[in-house]
N, CA, C and O of each residue as an XYZ file, in Angstrom:
400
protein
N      50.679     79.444     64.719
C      50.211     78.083     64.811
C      48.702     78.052     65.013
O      48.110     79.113     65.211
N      48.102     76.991     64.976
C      47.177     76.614     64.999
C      46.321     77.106     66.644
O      46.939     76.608     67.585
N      45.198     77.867     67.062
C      44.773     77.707     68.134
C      43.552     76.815     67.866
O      43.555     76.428     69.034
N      42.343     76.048     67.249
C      41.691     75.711     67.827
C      40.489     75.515     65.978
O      40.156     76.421     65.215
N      40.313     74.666     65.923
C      39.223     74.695     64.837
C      37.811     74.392     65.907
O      37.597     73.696     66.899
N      36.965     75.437     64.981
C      35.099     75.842     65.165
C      34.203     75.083     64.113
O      34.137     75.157     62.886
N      33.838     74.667     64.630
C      32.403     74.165     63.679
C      31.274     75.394     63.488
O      30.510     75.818     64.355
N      31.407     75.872     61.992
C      30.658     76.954     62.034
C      28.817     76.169     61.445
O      27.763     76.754     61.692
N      28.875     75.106     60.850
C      27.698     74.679     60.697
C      27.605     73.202     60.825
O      28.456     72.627     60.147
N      26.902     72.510     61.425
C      26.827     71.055     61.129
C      25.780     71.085     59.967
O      25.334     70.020     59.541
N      25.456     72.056     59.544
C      24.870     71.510     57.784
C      26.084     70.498     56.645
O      27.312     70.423     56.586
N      25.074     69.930     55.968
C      26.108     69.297     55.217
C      25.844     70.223     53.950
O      24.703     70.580     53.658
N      27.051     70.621     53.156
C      27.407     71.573     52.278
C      27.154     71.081     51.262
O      27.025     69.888     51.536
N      26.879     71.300     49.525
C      26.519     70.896     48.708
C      27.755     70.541     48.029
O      27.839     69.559     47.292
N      28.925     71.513     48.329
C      30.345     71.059     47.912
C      31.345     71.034     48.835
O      31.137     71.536     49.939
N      32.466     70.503     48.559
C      33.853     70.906     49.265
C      34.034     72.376     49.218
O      33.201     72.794     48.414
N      34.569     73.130     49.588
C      35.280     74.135     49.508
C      36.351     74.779     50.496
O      36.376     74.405     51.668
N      37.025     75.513     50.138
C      38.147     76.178     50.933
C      38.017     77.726     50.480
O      38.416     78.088     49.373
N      37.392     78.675     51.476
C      37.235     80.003     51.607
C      38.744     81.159     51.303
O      39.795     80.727     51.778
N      38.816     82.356     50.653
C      39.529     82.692     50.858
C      40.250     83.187     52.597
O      39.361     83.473     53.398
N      41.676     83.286     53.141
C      41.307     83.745     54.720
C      40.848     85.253     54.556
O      40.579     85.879     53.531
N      40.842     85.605     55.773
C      40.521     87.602     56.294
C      41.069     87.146     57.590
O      41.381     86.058     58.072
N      41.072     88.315     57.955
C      41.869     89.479     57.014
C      43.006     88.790     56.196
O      43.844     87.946     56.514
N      42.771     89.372     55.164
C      43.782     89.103     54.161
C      44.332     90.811     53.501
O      43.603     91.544     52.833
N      45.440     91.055     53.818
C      46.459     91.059     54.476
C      46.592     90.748     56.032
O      45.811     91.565     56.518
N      47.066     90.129     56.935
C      46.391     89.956     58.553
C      48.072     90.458     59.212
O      49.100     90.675     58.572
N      47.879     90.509     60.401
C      49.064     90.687     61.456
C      47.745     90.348     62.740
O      46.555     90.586     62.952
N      48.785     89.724     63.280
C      49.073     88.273     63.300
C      48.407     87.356     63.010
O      48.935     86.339     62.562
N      47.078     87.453     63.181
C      46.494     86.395     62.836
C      45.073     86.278     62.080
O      44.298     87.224     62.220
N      44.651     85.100     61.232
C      43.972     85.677     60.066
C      42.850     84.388     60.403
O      43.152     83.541     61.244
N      41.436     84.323     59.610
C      40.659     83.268     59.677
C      40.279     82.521     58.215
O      39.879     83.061     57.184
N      40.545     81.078     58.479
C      40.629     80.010     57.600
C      39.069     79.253     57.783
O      38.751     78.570     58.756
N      38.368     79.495     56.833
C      37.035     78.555     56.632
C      37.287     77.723     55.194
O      37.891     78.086     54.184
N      36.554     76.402     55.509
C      36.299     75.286     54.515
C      35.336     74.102     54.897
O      35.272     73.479     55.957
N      34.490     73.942     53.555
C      33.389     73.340     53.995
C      33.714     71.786     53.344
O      34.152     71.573     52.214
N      33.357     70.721     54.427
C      33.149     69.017     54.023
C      31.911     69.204     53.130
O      31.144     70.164     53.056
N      31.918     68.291     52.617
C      30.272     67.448     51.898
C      30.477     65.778     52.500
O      29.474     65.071     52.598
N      31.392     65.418     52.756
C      31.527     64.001     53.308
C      31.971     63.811     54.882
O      31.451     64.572     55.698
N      32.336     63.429     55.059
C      33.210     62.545     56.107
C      34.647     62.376     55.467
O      35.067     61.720     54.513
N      35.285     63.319     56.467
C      36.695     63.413     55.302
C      37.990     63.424     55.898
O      38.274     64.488     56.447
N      38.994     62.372     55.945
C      40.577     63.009     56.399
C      40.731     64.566     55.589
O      40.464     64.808     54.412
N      41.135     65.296     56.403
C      41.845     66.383     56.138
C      42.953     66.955     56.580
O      43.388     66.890     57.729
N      43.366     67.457     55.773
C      45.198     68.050     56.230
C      44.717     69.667     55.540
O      44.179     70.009     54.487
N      45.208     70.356     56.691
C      45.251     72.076     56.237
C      46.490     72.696     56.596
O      46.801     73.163     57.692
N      47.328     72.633     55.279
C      49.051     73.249     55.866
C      49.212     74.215     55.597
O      48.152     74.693     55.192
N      50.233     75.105     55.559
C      50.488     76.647     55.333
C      52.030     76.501     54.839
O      52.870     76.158     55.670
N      52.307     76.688     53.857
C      53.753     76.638     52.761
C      54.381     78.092     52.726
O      53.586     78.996     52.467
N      55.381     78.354     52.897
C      55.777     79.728     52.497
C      56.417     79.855     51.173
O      56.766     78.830     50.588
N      56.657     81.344     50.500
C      56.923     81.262     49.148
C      57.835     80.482     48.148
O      57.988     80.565     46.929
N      58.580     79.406     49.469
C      59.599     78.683     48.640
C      58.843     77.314     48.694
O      59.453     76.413     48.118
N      57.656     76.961     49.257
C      56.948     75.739     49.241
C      57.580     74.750     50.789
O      57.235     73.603     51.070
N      58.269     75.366     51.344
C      58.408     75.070     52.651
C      57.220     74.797     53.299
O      56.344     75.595     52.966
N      56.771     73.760     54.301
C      55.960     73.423     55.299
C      55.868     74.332     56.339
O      56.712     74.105     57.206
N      55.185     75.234     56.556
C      55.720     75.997     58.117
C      54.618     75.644     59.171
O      54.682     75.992     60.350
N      53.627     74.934     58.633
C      52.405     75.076     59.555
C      51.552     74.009     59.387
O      51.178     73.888     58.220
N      51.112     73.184     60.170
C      49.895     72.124     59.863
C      48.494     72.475     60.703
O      48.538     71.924     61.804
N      47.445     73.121     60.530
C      46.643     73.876     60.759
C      45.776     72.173     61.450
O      45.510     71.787     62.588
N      45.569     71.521     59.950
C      44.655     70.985     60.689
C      45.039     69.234     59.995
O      45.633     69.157     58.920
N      44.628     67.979     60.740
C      44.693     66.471     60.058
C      44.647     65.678     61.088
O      45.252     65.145     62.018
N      43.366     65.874     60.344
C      42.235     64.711     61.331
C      40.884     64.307     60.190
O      40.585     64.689     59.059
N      40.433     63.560     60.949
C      39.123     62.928     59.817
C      38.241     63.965     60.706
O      38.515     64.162     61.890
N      37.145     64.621     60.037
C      36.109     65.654     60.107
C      35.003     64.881     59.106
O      35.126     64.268     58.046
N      33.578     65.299     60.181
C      32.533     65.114     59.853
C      32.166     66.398     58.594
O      32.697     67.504     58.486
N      30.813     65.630     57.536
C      30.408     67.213     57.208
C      30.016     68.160     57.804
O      29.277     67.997     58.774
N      30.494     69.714     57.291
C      30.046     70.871     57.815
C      31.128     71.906     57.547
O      32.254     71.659     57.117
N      30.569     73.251     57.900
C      31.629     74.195     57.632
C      32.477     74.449     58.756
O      31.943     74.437     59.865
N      33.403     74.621     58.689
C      35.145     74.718     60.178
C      35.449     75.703     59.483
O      35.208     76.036     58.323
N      36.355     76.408     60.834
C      36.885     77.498     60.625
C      38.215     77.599     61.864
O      38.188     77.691     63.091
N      39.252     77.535     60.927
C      40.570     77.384     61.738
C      41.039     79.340     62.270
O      40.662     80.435     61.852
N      42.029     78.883     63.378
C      42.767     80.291     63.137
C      44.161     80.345     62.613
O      44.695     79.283     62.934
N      44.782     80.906     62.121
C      46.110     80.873     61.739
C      47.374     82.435     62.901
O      47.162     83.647     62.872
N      48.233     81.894     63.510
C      48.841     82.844     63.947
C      49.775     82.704     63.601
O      50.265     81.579     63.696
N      50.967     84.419     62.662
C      51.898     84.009     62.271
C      52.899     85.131     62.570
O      53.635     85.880     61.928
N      52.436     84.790     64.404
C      52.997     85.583     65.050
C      55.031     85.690     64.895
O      55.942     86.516     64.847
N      54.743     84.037     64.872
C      56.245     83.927     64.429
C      56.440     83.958     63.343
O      57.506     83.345     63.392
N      56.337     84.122     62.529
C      56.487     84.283     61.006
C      57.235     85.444     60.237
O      56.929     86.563     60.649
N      57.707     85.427     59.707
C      58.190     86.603     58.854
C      57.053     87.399     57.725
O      56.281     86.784     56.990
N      57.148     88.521     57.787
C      55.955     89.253     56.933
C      56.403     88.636     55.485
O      57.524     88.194     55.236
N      55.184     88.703     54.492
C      55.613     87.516     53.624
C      54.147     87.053     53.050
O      53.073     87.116     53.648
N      54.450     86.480     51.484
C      53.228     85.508     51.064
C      53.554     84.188     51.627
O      54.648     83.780     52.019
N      52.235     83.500     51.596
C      52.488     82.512     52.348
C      50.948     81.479     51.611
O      49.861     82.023     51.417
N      51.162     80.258     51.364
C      50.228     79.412     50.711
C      49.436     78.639     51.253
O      50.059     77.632     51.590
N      47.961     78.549     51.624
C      47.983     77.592     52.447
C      46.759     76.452     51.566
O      45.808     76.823     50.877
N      47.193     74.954     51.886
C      46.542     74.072     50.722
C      45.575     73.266     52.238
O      45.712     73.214     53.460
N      44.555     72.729     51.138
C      43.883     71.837     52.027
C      43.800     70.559     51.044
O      43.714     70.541     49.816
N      43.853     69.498     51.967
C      43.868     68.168     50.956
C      42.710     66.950     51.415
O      42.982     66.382     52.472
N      41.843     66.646     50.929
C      41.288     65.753     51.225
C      41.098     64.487     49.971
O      41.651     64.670     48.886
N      40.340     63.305     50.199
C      39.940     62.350     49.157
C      39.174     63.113     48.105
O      37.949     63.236     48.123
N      39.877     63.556     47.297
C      38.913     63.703     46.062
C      38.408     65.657     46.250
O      37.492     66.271     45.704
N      39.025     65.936     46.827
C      39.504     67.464     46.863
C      40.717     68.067     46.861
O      41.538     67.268     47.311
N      41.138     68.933     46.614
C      42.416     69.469     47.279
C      42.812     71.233     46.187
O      43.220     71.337     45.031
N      42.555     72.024     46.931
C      42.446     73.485     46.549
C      43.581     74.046     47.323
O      44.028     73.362     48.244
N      44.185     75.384     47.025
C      45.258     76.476     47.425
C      45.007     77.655     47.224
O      44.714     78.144     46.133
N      45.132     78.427     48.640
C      45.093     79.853     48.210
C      46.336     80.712     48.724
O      47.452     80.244     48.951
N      46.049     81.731     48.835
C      47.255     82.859     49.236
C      46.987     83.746     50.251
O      45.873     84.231     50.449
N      48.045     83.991     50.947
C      47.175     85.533     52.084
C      48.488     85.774     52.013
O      49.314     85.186     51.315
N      48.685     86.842     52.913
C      49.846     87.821     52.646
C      49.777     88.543     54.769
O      48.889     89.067     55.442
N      51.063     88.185     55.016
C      51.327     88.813     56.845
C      51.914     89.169     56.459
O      52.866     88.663     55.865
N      51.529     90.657     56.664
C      52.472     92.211     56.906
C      52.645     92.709     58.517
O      51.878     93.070     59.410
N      53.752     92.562     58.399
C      53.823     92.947     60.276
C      54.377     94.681     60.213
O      54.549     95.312     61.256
């Protein structure tokens, strides 16, 4: 689950983006960066390979700047696992992989 999102810059970013995580492969737990350009609702979930919900990282409205979530999947089964971020007029997906 979720411990705690960081504001890694109050710069405002030239784009949206969503970072790949690292460690990627991780046990237990891995780091999630993505950068605003606006003032933005955001939702950051984590899907497992059947598109199941297992995790809501983050959904809340965020100022611009770059954040950086943690992901623990301590409970989790080793496994790919998807995690999407969605905002107004963004919305990207990537992959990491917990090998326990």
């Amino acid at each position: 689950m979720q411990t705690g999102i960081t504001v890694i810059s109050p710069e405002v970013p030239e784009s949206f983006a969503l970072s790949q995580n690292y460690p990627n492969p991780f046990n237990p737990k891995t780091i999630i960066n993505y950068q605003l350009r606006i003032t933005n609702l955001v939702k950051l979930t984590v899907y497992d390979v059947l598109g199941h919900e297992v995790a809501v990282l983050v959904n809340e409205k965020e100022a611009p700047g770059t954040y950086q979530v943690e992901f623990d999947g301590s409970g989790f089964a080793s496994g790919v696992y998807f995690y999407k971020i969605v905002t107004e007029g963004f919305t990207d997906v990537k992959r990491m992989m917990l090998l326990k």
